[in-house]
C-alpha positions as CSV (number, residue, x, y, z in Angstrom):
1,X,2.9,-33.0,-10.1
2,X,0.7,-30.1,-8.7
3,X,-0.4,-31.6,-5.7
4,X,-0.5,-29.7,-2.4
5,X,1.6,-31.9,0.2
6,X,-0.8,-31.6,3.1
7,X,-3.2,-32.7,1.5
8,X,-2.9,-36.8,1.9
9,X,-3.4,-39.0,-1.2
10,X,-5.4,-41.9,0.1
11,X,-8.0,-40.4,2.5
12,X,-8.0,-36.2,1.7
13,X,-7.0,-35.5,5.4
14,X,-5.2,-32.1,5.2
15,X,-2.2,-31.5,7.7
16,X,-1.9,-28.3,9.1
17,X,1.6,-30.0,10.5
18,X,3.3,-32.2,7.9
19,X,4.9,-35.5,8.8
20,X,7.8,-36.4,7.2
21,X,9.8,-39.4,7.7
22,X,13.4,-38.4,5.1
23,X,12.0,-38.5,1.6
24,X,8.4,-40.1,2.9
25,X,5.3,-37.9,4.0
26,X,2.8,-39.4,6.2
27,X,-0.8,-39.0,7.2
28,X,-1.2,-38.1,10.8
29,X,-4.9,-39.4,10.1
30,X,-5.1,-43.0,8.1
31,X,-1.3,-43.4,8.4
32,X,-0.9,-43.9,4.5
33,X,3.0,-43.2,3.5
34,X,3.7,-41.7,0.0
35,X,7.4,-40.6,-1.4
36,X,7.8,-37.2,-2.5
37,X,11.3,-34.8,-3.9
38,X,12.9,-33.9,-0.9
39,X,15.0,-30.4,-2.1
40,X,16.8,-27.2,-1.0
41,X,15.2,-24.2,-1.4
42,X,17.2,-21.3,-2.1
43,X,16.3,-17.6,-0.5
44,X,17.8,-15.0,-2.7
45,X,17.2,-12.2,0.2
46,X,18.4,-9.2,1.3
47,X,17.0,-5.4,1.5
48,X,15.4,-3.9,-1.6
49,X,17.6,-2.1,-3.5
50,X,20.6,-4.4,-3.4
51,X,19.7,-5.8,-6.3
52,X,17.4,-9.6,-6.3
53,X,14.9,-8.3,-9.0
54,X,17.5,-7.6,-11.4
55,X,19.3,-10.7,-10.8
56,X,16.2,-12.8,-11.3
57,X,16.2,-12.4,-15.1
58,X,20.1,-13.3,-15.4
59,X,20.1,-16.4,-13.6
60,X,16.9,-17.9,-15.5
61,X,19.3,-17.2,-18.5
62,X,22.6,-19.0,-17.0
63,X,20.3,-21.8,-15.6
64,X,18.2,-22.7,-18.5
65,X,15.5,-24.4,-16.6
66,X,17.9,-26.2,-13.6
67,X,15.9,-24.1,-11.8
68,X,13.5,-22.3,-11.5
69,X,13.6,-18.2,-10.4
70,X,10.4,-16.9,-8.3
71,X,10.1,-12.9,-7.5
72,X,8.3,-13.1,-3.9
73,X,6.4,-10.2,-4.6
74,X,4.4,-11.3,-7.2
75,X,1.8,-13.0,-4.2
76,X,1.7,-9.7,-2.1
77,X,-1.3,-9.0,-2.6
78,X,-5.0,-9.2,-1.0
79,X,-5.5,-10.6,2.1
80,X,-1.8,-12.1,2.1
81,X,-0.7,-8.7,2.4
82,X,-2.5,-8.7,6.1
83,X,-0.7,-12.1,7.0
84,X,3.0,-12.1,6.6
85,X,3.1,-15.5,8.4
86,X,0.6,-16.7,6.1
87,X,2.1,-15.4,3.2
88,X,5.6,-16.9,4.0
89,X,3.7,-20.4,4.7
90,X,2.1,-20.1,1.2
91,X,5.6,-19.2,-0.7
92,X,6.8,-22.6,1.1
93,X,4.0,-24.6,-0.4
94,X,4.1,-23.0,-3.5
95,X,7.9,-24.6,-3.8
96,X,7.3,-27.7,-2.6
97,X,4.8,-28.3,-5.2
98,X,6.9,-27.2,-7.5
99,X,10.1,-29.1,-6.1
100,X,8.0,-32.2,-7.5
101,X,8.9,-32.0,-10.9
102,X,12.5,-32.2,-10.0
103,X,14.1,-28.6,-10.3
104,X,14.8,-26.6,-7.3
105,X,13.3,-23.2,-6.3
106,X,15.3,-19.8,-6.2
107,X,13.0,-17.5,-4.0
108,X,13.8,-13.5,-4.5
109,X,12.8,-12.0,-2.0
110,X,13.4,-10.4,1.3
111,X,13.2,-13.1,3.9
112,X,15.1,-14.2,7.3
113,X,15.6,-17.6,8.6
114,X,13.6,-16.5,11.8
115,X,10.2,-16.0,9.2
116,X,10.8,-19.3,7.5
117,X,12.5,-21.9,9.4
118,X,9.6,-21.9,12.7
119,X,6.8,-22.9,10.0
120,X,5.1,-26.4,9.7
121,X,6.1,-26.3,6.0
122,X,10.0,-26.1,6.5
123,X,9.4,-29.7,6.9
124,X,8.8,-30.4,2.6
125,X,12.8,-29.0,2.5
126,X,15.6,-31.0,2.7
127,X,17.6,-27.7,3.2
128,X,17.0,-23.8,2.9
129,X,19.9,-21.6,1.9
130,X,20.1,-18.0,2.3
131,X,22.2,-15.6,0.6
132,X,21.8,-12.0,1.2
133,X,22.7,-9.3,-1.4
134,X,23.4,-6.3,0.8
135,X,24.3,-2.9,0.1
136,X,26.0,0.2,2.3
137,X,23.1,2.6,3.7
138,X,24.2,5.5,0.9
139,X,23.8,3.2,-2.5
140,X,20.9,2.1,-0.9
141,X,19.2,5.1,-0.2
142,X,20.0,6.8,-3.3
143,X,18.4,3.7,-5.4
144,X,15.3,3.2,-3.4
145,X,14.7,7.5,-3.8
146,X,15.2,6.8,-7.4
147,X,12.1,4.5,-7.7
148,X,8.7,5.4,-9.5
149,X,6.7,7.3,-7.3
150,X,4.0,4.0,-7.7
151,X,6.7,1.5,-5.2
152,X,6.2,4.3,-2.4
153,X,9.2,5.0,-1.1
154,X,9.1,7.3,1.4
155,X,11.5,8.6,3.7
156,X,10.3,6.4,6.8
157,X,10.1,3.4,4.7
158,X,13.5,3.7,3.1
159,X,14.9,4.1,6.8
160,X,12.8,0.7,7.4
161,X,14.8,-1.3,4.8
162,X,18.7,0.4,5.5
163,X,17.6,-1.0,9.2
164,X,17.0,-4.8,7.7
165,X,20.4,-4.3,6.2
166,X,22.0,-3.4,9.2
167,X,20.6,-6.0,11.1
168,X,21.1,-8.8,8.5
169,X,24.8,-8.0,8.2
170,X,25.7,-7.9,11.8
171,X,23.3,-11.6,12.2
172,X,24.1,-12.9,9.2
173,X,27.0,-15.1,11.3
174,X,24.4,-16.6,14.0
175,X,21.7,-16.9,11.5
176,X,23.6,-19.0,9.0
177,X,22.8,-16.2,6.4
178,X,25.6,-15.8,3.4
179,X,26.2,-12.2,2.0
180,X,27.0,-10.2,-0.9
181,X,27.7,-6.7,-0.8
182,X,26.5,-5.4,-4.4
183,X,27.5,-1.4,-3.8
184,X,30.4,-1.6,-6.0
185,X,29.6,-4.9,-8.1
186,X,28.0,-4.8,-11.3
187,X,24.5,-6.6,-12.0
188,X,26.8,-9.5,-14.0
189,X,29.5,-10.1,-11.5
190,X,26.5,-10.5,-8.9
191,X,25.0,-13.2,-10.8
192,X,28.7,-14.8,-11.5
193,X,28.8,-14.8,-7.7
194,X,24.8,-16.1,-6.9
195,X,25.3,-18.3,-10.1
196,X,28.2,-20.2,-7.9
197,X,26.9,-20.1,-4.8
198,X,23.8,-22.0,-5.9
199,X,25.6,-24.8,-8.0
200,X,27.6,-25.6,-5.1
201,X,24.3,-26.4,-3.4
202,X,22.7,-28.3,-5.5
203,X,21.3,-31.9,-5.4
């Protein structure tokens, strides 16, 4: 089922705030009800450089098809690249739509709560679950400085990200924000440990 859940079923009234009603949406316009999947998401953040990208391969493996494994990046691009907010919202669509055939979204990608949880489209989740891979400031810096010259990684940029990290591991508490420090773990115990942390959450 591709369809875009603001968009209403019965007249083509498109929401800019959904209303949901547990597992019913409604239309603010015509006041046709429809049911529709109702599921976590799961946010797979953290800082580049702790590891998400390489983890997204292994858990598609160890899942085989449960769920399915998004790399954020992949829409940062054009004008999205100009609207964070906008791109956020999009990312949320994008996984409710696909929540409707059943299997539950794995987002990789560096997100916070405070960028998702304010938006009109938190509403198509029943839950969102963060988990943060996080690193010390030294294994991160030496990986990000070890990336092709194309991901730019400057100095000021890398300084950028250790300070996400920082601030991620000293909220992760009041945020409701899991973590996972991957300075010392290897690429399969961190999927051992994501792996679990996911089933646990599961529908």
């Amino acid at each position: 089922m591709g369809l875009d859940l603001r968009i209403c079923p019965s007249c083509g009234d498109r929401a800019d705030r959904p209303v949901v009603a547990g597992a019913e949406l409604a239309c603010a316009r015509c006041g046709h009800r429809w049911p529709f999947r109702r599921l976590p998401l799961f946010a797979l953040t953290g800082p580049s450089g702790a590891g998400k990208s390489t983890l997204g391969p292994l858990l598609e493996a160890r899942f085989g098809g449960e769920v399915v494994v998004l790399e954020q990046d992949v829409l940062w691009t054009g004008a999205l690249r100009d609207d964070v907010s906008a791109f956020r919202a999009v990312w949320l669509r994008m996984a409710a739509m696909l929540h409707q055939n059943g299997r539950p979204v794995v987002l990789c990608g560096t997100v916070a709560p405070p960028e998702f949880e304010p938006l009109p489209e938190r509403a198509f989740f029943s839950d969102i679950h963060y988990l943060a891979l996080v690193g010390t400031p030294e294994s991160l810096r030496k990986r990000l400085r070890a990336r092709p010259a194309w991901r730019e990684w400057d100095e000021p940029r890398i300084e950028e990200m250790l300070e996400f990290n920082d601030w991620l591991q000293k909220s992760a508490s009041e945020l409701g924000v899991d973590l996972f420090d991957t300075t010392e773990a290897s690429a399969e115990t961190t999927a051992d440990h994501v792996e679990k942390w996911i089933r646990g959450r599961l529908p």
